[in-house]
matplotlib code that plots the C-alpha trace (Angstrom):
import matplotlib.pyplot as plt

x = [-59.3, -59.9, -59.9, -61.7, -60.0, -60.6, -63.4, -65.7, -69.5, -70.6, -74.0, -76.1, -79.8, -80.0, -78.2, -77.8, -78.6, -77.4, -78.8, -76.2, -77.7, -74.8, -74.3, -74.8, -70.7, -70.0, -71.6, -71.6, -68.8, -71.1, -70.3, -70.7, -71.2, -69.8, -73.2, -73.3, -74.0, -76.5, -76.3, -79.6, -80.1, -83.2, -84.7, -82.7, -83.3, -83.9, -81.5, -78.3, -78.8, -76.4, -78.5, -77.2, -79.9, -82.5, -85.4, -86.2, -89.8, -90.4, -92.1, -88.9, -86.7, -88.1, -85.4, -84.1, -81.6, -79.9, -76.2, -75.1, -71.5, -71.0, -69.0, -66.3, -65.6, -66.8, -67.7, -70.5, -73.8, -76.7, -79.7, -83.3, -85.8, -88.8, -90.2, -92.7, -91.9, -89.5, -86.4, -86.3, -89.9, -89.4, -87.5, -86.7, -86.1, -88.5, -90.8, -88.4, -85.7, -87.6, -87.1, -83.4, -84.3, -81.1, -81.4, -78.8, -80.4, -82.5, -79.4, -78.8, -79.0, -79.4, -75.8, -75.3, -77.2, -74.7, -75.5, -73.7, -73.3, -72.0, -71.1, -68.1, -64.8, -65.4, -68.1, -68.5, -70.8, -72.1, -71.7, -74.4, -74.9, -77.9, -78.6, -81.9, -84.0, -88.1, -91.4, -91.8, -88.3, -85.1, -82.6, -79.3, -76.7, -73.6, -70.3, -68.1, -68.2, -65.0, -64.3, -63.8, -63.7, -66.9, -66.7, -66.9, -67.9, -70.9, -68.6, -65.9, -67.6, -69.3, -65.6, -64.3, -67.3, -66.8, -63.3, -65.4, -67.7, -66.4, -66.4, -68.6, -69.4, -69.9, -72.8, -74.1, -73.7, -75.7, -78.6, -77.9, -75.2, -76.7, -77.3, -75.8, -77.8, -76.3, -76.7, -76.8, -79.8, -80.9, -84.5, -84.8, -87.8, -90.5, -94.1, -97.3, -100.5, -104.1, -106.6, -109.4, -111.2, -109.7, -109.1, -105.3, -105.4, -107.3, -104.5, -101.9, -103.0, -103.3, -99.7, -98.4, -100.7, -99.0, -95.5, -96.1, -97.4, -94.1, -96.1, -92.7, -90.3, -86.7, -88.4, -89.7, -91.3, -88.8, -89.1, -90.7, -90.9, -93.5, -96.6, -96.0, -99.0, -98.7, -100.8, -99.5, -99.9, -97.6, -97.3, -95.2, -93.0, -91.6, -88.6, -88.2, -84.6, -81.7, -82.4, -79.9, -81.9, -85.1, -87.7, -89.8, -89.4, -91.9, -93.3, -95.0, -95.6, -95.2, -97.0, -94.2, -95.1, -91.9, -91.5, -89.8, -88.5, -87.7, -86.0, -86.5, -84.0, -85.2, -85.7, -87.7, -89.6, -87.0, -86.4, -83.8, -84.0, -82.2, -83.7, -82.3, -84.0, -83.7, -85.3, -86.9, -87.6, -88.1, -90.8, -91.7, -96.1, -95.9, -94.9, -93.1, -92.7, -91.2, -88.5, -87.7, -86.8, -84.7, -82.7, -82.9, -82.8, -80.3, -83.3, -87.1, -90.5, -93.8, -96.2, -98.7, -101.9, -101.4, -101.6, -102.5, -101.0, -102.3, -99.4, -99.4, -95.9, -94.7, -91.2, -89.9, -86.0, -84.3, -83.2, -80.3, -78.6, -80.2, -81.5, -84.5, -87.5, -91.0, -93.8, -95.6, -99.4, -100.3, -104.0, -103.2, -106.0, -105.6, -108.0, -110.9, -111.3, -108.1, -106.9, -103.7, -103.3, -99.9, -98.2, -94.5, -91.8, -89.0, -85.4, -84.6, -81.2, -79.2, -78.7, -74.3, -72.8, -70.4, -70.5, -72.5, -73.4, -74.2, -74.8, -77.9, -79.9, -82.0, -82.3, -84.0, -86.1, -87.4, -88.3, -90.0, -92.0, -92.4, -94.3, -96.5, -97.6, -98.4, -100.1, -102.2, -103.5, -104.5, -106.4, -108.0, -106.7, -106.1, -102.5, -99.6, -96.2, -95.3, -92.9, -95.4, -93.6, -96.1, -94.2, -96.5, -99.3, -99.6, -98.8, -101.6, -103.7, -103.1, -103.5, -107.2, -108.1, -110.0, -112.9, -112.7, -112.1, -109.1]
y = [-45.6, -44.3, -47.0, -46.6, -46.0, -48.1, -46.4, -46.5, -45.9, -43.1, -42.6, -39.6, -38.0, -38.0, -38.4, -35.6, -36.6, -35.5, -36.0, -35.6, -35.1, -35.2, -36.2, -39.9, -40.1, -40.0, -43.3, -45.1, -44.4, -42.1, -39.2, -36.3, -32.6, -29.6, -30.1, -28.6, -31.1, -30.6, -31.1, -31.5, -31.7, -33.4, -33.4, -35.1, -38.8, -39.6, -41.9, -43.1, -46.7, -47.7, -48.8, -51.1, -50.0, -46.6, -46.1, -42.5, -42.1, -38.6, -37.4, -38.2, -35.7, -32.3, -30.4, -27.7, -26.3, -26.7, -26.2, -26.0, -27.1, -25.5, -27.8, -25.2, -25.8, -22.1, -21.1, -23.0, -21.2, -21.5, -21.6, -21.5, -24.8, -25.0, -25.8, -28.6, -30.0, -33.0, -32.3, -35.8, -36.9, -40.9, -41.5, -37.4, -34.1, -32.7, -29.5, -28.1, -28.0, -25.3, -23.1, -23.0, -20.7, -23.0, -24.7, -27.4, -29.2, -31.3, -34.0, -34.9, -38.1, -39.2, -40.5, -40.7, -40.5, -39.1, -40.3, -38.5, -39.5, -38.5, -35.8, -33.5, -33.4, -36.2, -37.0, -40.6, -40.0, -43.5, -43.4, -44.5, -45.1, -45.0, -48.5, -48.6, -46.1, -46.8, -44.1, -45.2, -43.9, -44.3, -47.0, -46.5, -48.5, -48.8, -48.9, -47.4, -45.1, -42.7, -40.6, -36.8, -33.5, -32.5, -28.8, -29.8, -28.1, -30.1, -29.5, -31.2, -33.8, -35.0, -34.4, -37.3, -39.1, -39.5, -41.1, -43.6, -44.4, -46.5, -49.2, -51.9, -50.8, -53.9, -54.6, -50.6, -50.3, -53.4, -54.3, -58.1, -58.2, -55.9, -59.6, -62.2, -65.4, -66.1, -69.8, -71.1, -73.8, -73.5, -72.6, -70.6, -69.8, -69.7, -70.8, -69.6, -71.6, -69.5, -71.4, -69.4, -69.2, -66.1, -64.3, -64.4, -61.2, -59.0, -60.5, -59.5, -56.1, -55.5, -56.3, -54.2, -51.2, -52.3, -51.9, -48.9, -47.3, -48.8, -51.9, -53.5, -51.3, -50.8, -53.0, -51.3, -52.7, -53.6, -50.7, -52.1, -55.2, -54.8, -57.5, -60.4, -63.1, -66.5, -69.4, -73.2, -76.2, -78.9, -83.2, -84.1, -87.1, -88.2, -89.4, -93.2, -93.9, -93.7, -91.6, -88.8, -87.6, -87.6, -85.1, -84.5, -83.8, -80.9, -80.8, -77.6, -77.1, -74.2, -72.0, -73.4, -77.0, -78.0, -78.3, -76.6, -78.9, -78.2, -80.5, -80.1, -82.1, -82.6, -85.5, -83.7, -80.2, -77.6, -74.2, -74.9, -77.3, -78.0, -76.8, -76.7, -76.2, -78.0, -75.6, -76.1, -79.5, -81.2, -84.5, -86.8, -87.4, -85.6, -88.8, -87.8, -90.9, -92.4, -89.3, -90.0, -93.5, -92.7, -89.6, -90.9, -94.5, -94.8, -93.6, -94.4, -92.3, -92.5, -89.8, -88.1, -86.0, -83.0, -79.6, -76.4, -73.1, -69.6, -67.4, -63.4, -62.5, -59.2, -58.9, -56.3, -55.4, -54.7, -51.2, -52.4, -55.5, -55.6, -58.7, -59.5, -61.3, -62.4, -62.8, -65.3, -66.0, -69.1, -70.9, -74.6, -77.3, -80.8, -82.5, -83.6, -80.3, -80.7, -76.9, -75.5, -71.4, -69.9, -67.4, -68.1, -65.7, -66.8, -65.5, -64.6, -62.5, -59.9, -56.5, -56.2, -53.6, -52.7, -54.8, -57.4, -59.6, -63.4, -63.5, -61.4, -63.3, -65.8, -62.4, -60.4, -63.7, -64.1, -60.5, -60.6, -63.5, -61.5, -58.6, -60.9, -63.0, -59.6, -58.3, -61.2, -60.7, -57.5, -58.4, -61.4, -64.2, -67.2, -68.2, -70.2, -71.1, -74.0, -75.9, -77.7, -78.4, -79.2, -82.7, -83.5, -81.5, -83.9, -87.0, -86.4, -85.9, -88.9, -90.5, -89.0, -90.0, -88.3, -86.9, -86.2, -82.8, -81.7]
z = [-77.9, -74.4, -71.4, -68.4, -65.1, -62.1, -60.8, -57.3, -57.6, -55.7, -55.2, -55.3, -54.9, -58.8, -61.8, -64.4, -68.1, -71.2, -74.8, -76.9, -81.1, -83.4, -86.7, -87.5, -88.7, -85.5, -85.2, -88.8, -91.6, -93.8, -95.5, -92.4, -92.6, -90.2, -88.5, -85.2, -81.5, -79.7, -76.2, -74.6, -70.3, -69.7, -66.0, -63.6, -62.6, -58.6, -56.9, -57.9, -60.0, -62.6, -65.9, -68.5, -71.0, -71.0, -72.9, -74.0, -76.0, -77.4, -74.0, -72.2, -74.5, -73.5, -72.6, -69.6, -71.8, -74.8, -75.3, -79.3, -80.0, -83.5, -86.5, -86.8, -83.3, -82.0, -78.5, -77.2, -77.0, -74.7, -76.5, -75.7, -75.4, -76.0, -72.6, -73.1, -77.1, -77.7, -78.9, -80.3, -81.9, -82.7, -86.0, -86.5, -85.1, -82.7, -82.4, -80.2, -82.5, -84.6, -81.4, -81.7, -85.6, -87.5, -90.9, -89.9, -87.3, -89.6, -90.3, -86.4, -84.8, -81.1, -80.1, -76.4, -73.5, -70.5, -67.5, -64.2, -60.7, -57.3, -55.4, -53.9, -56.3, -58.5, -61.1, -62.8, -65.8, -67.8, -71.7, -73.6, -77.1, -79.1, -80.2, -81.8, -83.1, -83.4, -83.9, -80.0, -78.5, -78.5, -76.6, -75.3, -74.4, -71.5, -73.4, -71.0, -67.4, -66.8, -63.7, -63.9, -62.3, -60.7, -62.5, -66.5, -69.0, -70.5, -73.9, -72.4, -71.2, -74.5, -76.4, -73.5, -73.7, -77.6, -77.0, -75.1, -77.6, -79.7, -77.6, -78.4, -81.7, -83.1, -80.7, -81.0, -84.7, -85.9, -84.6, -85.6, -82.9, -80.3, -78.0, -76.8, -74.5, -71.4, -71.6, -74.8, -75.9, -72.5, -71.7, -68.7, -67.4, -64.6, -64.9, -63.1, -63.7, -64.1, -62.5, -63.5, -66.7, -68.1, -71.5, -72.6, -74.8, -72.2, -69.5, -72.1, -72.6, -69.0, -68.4, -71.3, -70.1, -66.3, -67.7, -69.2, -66.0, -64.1, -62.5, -62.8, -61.5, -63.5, -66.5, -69.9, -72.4, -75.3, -78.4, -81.6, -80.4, -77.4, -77.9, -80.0, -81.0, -81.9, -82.4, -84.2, -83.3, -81.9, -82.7, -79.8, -79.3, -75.6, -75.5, -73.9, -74.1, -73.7, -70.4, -71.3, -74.2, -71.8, -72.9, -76.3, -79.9, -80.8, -84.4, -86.0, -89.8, -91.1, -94.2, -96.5, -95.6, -93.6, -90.3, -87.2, -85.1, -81.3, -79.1, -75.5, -73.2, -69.4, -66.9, -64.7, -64.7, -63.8, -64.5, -67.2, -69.6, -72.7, -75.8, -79.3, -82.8, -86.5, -89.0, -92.9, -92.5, -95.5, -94.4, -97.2, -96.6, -93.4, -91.4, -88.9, -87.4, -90.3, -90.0, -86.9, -87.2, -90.0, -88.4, -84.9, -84.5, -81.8, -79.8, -78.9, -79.0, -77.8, -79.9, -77.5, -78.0, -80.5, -78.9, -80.3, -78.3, -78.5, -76.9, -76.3, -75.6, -73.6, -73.9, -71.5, -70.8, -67.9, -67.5, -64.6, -66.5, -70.2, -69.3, -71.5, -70.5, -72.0, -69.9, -72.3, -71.6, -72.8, -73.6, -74.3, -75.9, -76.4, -78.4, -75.6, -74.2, -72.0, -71.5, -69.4, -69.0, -67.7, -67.7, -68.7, -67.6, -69.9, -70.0, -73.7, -74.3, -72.8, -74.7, -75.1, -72.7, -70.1, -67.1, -68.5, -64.9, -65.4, -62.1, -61.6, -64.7, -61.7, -59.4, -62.1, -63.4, -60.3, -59.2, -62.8, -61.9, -58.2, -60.1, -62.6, -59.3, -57.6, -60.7, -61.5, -57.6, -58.2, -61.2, -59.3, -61.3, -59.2, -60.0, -58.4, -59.2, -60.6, -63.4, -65.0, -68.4, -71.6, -71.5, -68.2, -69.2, -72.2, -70.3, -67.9, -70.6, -72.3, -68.8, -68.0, -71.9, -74.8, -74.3, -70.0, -69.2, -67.2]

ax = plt.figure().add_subplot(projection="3d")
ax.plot(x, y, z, "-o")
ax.set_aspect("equal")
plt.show()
């Protein structure tokens, strides 16, 4: 295996990009073929940035040229594109691969997205491997950047690249291991209140329909897994004492008849808080309280109002760190007509790559947040910040009492 060199970071007007279609053994220990690899320039990208993650949907994959390393290792031959079909059409070969008049394209995969920088006598070009593939496009990953000559041949550069890529193929290869969380059973997140009666589902579509328009600059929506609904309800239990296991214990049944149990750990409302889950809960008669004396008794409870929570979830990634982030827009009743809308911008996971930065998890939360607060403005949704946890929300309601509305 290759390792990279110690590198700089030179920056540049654009970057040139590479598609590089090959045949999936180069990936995943199949059975290959003496398929040819494509290599596929697509239009070049302004400015210089560095991405951890890049999206491509078939519309990004139309090509300027086309370069066809053959199996048998011949001369590389420059062959025609079809100027405004996708090479790469979802989960298959695109239109534009027709154009190129070979039987043995059907069998190629997307690889590597090659990434160059810079400018005079040296070139640093960012490997990226394919990572997941969806009808919507295609996601690539950082596994590695080398330095090289600034005249290669684009032939050369995808046989170096492949030495590269490798590297993190644990986290490329399986989808089950493609992320790690920063800060294990720690919520993160930020919190915006809606103060005006609005629909959640219209405010949800608006922001997916945003992000696909880049209202959130260097953030795209995440592939397959764009708009998520929910809607349960919650028997919630604060917890009195002993003071370091202040917080609640969060009850919702599921369709099998047991329970989900979350257990949120926080004195005060703060951006993180400690949160941890118990799963398939067997509960004898439903009585919760009975199961919490009996697993728990070292500590004390105080049951508050149920809740039920309708939640539209748009989970969006981070093309510059592969942080990923839900904006969550909430509609919360409490029995008496108590209601509390926010929007919840909460950190989930970070995609695995090279040059994975801890550090820049609260910078991108909060220019995140930055770009929902702006958005909701535009849309003329009163809104402010704030860390109003459910734990209050539910206390207050208990204080005001059934049937007074909030």
């Amino acid at each position: 295996m290759n390792t990279p060199q110690t590198r700089t970071e030179p920056t540049a007007a654009t970057v040139t990009r590479h598609l590089v279609l090959g045949d999936i053994s180069r990936q995943y220990q199949v059975l290959g073929g003496n398929t040819p690899t494509l290599v596929v320039e697509l239009a070049p990208e302004p400015g210089g940035t560095h991405l951890a993650t890049a999206h491509l949907r078939p519309e990004d994959t139309v090509a300027t040229s086309v370069l066809v390393l053959d199996g048998d290792g011949g001369r590389p031959v420059q062959a025609p594109a079809d100027p405004a079909a996708p090479v790469w059409a979802g989960l298959g070969p695109g239109p534009a691969l027709s154009a190129l008049g070979r039987d043995d394209l059907a069998a190629l995969a997307p690889l590597m997205l090659l990434r160059t920088h810079g400018s005079g006598a040296e070139r640093l070009t960012e490997v990226m491997m394919c990572s997941r593939v969806r009808s919507v496009g295609v996601l690539f990953v950082r596994v590695a950047r080398f330095p090289h000559a600034a005249v290669t041949d684009p032939s050369d550069l995808v046989r170096e690249a492949l030495g590269y890529s490798s590297q993190l193929a644990d986290s490329v290869v399986f989808e089950g291991s493609a992320f790690t969380v920063l800060e294990p059973e720690i919520e993160i997140e930020q919190k915006v209140n809606l103060l005006d009666e609005v629909s959640i589902w219209t405010l949800a579509q608006a922001m997916c329909e945003a992000a696909e328009q880049g209202r959130y600059p260097g953030f795209f929506l995440d592939p397959g897994y764009e708009l998520t609904r929910w809607q349960y309800g919650q028997e919630t239990f604060e917890v009195l004492a002993p003071r370091e296991h202040a917080g609640y214990f969060g009850f919702t049944k599921m369709p099998d008849g047991r329970y989900l149990m979350k257990i949120k750990t926080f004195e005060q409302d703060a951006l993180r808080r400690g949160e941890k889950f118990r799963l398939n809960l067997d509960i004898p008669g439903d009585d919760l309280d009975a199961f919490l004396a009996r697993e728990y008794p070292e500590l004390s409870f105080h049951r508050l109002p149920p809740l039920v929570r309708a939640r539209f979830d748009v989970n969006l990634e981070s093309a510059a760190t592969g942080h990923l982030f839900s904006i969550e827009i909430d509609d919360v009743t409490v029995a008496g007509g108590h209601k509390l809308r926010q929007a919840e911008v909460e950190y989930l996971k970070t995609r695995v790559h090279e040059g994975i930065d801890h550090a820049l998890l609260d910078t991108e939360l909060e220019r995140l947040t930055g770009f929902v607060e702006e958005h909701l403005k535009d849309l003329g949704v009163r809104a402010e910040r704030s860390l109003l946890s459910k734990l209050t929300f539910l206390r207050e309601c208990e204080r005001r009492g059934a049937g007074t509305d909030s």
